[in-house]
SEVEXLO-997216 format. One record per residue: x, y, z of N, C-alpha, C in turn; residue in one letter. Coordinates in steps of 0.001 Angstrom, whole numbers, plus 500000, padded with zeros to 6 digits. Layout:
<bados>
XYZXYZXYZA ...
</bados>
This chain:
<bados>
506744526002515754506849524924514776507826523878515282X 507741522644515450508300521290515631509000520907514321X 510007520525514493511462520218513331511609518986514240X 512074517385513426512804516541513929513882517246513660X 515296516223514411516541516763514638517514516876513246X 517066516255512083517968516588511074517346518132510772X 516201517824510532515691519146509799516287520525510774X 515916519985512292516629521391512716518009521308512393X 518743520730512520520036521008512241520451521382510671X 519684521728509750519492522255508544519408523737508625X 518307523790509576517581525119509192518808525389510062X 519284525345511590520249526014512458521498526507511413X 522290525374510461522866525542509809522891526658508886X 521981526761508123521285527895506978521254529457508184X 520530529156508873520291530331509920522172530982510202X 522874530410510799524216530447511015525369530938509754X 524415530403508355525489530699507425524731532165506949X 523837532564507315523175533697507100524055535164507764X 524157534414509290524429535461509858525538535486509608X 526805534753509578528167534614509194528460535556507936X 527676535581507215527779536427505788527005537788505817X 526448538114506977525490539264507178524593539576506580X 523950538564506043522729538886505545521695538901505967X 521401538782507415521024539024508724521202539390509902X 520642539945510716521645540588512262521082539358512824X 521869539663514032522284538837514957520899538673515781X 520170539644515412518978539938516684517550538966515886X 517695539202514236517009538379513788517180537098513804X 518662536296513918519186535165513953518773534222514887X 519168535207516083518366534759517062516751534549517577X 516075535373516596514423535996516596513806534110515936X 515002533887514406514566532547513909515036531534514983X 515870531314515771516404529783516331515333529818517189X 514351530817517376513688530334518653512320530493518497X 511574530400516710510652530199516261510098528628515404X 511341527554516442511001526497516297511814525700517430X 511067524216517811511656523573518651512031522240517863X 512908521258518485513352520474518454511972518807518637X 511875518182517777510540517329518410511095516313519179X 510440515825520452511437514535520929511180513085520393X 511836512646519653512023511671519086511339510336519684X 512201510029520343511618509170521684509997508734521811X 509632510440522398508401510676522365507669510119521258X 508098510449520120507335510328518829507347508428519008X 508316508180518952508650506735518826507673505485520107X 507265506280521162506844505719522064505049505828521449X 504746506878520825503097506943520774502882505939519483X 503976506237518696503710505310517452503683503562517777X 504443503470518727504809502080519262502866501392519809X 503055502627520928501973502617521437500470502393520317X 500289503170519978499310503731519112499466501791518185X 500672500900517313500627500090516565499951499140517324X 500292498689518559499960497995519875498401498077519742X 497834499318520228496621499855520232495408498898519149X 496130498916517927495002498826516746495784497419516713X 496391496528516956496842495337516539496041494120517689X 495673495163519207495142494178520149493303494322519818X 493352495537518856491941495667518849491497495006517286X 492324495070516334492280493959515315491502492321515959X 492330491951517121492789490903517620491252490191518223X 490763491525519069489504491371519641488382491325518591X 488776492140517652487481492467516248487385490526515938X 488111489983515620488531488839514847488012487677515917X 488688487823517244487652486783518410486367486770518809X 485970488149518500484570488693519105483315487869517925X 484359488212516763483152488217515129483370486987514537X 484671486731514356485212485646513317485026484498514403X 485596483998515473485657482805516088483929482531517126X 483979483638517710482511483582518376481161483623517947X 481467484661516109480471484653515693478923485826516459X 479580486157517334478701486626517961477259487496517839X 478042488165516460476364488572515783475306487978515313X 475936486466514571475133485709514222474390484727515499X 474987484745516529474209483932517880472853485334518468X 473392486591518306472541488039518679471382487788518055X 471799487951516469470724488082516028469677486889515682X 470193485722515635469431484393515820468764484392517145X 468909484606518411468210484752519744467144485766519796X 467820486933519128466653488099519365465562488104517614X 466397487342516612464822487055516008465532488404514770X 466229488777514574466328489792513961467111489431512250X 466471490177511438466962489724509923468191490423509608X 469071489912508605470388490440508261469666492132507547X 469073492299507224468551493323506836468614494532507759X 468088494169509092468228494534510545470000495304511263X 470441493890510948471973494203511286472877494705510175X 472413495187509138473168495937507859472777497365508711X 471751497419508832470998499109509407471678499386510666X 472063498452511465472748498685512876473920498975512521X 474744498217512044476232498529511772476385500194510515X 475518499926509929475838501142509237475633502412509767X 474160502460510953474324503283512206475470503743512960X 475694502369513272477458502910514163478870502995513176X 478695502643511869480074503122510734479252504549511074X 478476504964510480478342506238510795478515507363511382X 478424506659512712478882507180514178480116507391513874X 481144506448513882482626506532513855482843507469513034X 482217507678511732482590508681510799482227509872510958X 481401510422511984481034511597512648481884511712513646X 481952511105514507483398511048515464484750511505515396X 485119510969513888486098510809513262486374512277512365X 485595512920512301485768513511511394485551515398512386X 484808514980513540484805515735514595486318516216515175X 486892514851515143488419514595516033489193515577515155X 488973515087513686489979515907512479489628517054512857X 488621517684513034488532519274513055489078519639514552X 489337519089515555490011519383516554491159519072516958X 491488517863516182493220517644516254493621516798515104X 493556517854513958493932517773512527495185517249512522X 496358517213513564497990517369513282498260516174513782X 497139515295514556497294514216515297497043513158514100X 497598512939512993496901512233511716496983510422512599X 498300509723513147498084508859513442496869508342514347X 496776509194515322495687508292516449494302509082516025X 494328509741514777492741509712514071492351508459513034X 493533507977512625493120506583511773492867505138512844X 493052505637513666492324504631514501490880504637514532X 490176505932514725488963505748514601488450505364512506X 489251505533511587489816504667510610489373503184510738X 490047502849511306490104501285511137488911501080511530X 488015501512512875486782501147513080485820501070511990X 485689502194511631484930502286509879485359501281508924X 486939500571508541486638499808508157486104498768508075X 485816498189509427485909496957510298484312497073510382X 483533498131510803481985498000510764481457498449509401X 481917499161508236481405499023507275481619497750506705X 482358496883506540482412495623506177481544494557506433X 481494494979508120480266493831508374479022494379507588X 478785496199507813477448496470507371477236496079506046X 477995495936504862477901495733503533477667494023503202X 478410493194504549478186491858504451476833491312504566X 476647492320505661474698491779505813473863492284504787X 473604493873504459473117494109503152473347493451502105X 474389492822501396474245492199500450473547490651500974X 473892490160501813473063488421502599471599489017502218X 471319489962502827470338490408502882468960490581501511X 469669491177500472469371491809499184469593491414498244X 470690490815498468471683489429497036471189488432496781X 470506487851495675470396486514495761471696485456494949X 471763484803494950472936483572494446474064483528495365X 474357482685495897475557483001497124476787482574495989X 478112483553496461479249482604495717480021483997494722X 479064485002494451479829485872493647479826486985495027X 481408486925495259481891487801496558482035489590495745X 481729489715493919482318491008493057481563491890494212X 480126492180493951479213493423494446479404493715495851X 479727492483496742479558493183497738481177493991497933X 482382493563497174483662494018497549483300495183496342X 482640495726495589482368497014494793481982497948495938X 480743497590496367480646498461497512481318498462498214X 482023497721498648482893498307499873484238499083499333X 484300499075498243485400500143497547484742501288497270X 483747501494497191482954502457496805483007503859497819X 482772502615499175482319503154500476483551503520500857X 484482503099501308486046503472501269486355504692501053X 486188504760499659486995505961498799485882507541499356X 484719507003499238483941507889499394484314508476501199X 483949507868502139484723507917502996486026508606503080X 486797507794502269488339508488502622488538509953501978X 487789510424500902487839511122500684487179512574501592X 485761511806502374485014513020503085486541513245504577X 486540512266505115488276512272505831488963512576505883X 489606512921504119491235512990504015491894511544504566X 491562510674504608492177509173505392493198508421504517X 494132508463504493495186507831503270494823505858503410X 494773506044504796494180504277504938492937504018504694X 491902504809504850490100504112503547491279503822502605X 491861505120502072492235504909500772492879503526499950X 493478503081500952494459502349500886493243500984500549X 492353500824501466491503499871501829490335499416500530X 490146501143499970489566501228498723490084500251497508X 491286500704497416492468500017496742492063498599496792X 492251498200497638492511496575498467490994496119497381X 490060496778498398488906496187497755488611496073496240X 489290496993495859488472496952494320489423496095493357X 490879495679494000491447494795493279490913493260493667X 490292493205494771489677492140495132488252491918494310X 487278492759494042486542493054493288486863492288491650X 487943493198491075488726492831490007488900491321489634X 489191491050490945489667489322490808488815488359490866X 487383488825492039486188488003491871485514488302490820X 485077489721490022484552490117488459484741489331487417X 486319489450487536486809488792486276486334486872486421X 486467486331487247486451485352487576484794485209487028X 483902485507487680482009485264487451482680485587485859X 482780486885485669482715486794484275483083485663483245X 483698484987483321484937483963482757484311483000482791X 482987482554483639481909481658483979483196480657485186X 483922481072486288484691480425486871485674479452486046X 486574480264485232487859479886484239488562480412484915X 489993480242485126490911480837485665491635481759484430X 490770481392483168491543482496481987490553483661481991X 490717485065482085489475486243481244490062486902479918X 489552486949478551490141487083478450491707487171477794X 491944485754478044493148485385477597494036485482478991X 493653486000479891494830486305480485494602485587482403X 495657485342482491495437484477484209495466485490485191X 495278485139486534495359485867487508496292486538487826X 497591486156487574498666487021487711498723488395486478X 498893487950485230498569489166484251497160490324484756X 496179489572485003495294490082485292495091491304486232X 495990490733487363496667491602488118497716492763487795X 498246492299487161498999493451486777498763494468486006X 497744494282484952497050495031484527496588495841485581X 495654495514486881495366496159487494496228497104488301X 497404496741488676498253497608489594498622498661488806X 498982498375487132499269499171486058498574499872485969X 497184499932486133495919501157485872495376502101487127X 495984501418488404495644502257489481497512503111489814X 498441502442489392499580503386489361499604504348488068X 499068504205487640499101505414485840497983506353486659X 497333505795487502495703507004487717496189507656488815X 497412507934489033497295508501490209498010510341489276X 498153510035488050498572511230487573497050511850487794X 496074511082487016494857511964487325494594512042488435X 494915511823489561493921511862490581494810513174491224X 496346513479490810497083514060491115496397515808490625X 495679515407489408495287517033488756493854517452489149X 493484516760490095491695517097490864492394517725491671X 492154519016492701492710519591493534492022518896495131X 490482518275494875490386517949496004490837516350496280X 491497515811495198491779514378495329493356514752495380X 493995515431495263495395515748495122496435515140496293X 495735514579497983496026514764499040496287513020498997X 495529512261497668496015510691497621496719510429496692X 497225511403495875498121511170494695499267509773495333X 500366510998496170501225509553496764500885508193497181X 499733508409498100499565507050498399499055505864497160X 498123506784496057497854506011494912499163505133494084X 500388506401493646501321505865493379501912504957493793X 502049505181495308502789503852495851502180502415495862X 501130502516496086500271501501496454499947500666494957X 499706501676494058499314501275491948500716500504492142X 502080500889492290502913500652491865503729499438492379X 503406499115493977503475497854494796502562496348494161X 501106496940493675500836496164493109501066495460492154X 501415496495490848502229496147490010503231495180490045X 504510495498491008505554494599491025505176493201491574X 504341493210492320503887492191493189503412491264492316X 502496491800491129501867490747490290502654490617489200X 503815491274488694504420491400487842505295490212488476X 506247490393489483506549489181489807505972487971489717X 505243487666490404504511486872489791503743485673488863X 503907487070488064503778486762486605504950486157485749X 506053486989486139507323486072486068507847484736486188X 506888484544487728507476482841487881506456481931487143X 505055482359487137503452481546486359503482481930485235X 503901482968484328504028483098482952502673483366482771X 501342483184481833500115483610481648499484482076481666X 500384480716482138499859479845482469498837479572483496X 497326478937482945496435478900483757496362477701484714X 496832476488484396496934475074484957498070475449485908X 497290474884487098498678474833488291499079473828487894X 498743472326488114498996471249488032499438470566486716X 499741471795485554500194471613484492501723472347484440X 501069473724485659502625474580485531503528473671486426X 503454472833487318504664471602488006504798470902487922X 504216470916486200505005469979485294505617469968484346X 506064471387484460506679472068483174508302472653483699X 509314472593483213510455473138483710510386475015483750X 510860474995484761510701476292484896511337477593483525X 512351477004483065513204477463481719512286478166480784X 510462477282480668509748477400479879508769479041479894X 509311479456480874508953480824481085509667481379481304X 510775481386480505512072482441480617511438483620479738X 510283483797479115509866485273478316509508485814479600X 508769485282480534507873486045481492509192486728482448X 510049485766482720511241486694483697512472487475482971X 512501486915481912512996488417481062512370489546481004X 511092489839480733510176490499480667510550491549481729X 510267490522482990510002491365484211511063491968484213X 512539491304484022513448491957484768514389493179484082X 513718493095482506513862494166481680512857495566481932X 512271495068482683511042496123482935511717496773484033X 512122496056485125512731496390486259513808497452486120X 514646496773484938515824497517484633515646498813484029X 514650498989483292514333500192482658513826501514483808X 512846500880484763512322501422485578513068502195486352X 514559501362486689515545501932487961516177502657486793X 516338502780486057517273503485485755516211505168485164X 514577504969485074514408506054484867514571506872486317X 514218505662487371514341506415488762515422507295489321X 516517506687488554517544507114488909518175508648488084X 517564508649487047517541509579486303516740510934487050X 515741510442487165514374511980487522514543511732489103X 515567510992489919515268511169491344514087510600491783X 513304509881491134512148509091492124512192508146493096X 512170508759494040512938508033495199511694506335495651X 510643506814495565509783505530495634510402504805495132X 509845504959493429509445504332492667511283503267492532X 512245504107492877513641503659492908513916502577493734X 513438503046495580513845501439496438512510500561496221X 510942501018495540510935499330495518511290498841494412X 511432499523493414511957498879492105513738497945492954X 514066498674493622515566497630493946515212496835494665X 514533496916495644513585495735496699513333494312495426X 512697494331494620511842493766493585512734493273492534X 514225494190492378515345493792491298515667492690492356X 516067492958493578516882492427494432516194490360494760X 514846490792495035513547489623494852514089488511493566X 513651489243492243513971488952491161515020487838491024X 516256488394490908517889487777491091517355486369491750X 516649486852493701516950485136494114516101484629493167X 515049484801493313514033483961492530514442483120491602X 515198484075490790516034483458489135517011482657489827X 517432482478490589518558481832491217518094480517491653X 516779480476492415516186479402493088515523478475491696X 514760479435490493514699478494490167515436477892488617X 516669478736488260517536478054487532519026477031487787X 519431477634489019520734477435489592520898477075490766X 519867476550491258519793475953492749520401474788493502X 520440473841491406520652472520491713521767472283490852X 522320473277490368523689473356489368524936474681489892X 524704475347490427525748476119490866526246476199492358X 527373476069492330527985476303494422527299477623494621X 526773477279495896525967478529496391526886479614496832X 528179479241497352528934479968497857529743481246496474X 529648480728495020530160481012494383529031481994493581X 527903481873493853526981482049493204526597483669493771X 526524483478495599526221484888496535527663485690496081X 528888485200495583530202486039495730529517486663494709X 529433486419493169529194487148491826527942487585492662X 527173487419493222526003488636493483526501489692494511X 527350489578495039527834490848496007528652491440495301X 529276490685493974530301491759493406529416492457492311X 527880492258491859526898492823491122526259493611491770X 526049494151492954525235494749494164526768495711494078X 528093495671494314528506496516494697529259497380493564X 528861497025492183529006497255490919527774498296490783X 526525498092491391525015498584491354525467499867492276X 525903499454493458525967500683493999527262501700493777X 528615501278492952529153502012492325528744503256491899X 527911502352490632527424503141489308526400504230490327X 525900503978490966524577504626492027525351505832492360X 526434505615493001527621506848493515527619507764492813X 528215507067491799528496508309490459527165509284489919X 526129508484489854525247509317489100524820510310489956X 525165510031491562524399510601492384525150512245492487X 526704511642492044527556512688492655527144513949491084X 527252513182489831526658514024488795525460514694488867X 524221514458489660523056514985489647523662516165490580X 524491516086491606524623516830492466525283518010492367X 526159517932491115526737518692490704526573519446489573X 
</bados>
């Protein structure tokens, strides 16, 4: 078994206070220090490096090959062939990758990073394949909902035959994208659904995919995306919750910069009462997520409120002092509770 270096120096520790107190011989002591190794760090740090490199130059090529060259659309215009044609090809080779891919898992299950590489391929050719099937099958150009349904569809379904935390992730992506073109057709192209703008709208959504990850947590074979659901429900959330803070449920851009910002002081109270409640349940039950981005997002918050109440009325210099003496007031109080849980 492979331990990075804190963890071994845990278990060595524990092992050592074992034998010190004799609640083990010496022969077993030694039987455990040498039923695990040390992982090399380095190592780890060089494949991951490697491996980011890997999928960032092949992103790079996906995007010159398709997006700037176009190249399928010059293929299949020369050889005569219908989008109907090239939905069936690409979904051929997503296929492939996902047989590939899923081959690799059963032979090097422990290798999780350089199997989501063959990951990303599946995303990258199911996308095109779902782009041409719908060109293909769709009539009215302009509502982007169905074809980003399916491709959330396909995702999850996918990530799930996988185990792939990134479909998952991608699933996600899509179906809030989905969400945003839905609501929109629905609305007959209003920026209100509803009652409510794109930012609320959103948040609703991050709110319903971070609450679902309790259920997805009590399926035993979905149990393996609980975390990533949480994190990801809950990023969204803040993201649009912010947001929502600075746009309020105002639908007019060109009405909201003309309005003083003051006029949505409900929306950033809101948020930052929400915020406040949040860290402090985090801090209570130990949720370590849900704790640094909630402070990431408190921390956001503050400038924001800063930029746009006090930007043009307070010394800046006087303004960062009271925020470092509120940050180190934050992490005070942080001390203490930490040292009480601990004790």
């Amino acid at each position: 078994m492979e331990l990075d270096k804190k963890e071994a120096e845990v278990v060595n520790r524990a092992i050592q206070s074992w034998e010190d107190e004799a609640r083990i011989s010496k022969e077993l002591a030694t039987e455990l220090r040498g039923s695990y190794s040390v992982r090399n760090a380095n190592v780890d740090a060089i494949a991951i490096y490697a491996l980011i490199s890997a999928v960032s130059c092949g992103l790079l090529a996906f995007g010159a090959l398709v997006l700037d060259e176009k190249w399928i659309e010059l293929l299949r215009k020369r050889w005569g062939f219908s989008e109907n044609i090239v939905g069936i090809l690409f979904t051929l080779v997503a296929g492939l990758f996902v047989y590939l891919a899923r081959r690799r898992m059963g032979n090097s299950g422990s290798a999780k990073a350089s199997n989501e590489v063959y990951n990303i391929a599946i995303i990258l050719t199911v996308a095109i394949a779902i782009t041409y099937w719908t060109r293909g099958l769709l009539d009215g150009p302009g509502n982007y909902a169905l074809p980003l349904l399916f491709a959330a569809i396909a995702y999850a379904g996918i990530a799930i035959f996988l185990r792939s935390t990134l479909l998952w992730v991608s699933a996600i992506i899509a179906l809030a994208g989905w969400w945003g073109a839905q609501t929109h057709y629905w609305s007959g192209g209003s920026f209100r659904f509803l009652g409510m703008n794109y930012p609320l709208r959103m948040t609703v959504f991050g709110l319903v995919i971070w609450t679902s990850s309790w259920v997805i947590g009590q399926v035993r074979s979905l149990a393996f995306l609980k975390t990533t659901t949480y994190t990801v429900g809950l990023l969204l959330f803040l993201v649009a919750g912010w947001t929502l803070s600075i746009f309020g449920n105002y639908a007019d851009y060109e009405g909201w910069k003309a309005l003083k910002q003051s006029h949505f002081w409900f929306w950033a109270l809101s948020f930052t009462l929400v915020l406040a409640g949040m860290l402090y349940y985090a801090f209570q039950f130990k949720q370590e997520t849900l704790r640094d981005l909630c402070l990431v997002f408190f921390l956001l918050n503050i400038y924001t409120r800063y930029f746009e109440y006090f930007w043009d009325r307070t010394n800046a210099g006087i303004f960062f002092a009271l925020l470092a003496l509120s940050f180190w007031f934050v992490a005070k109080k942080a001390e203490q509770w930490r040292g009480k849980t601990a004790g």
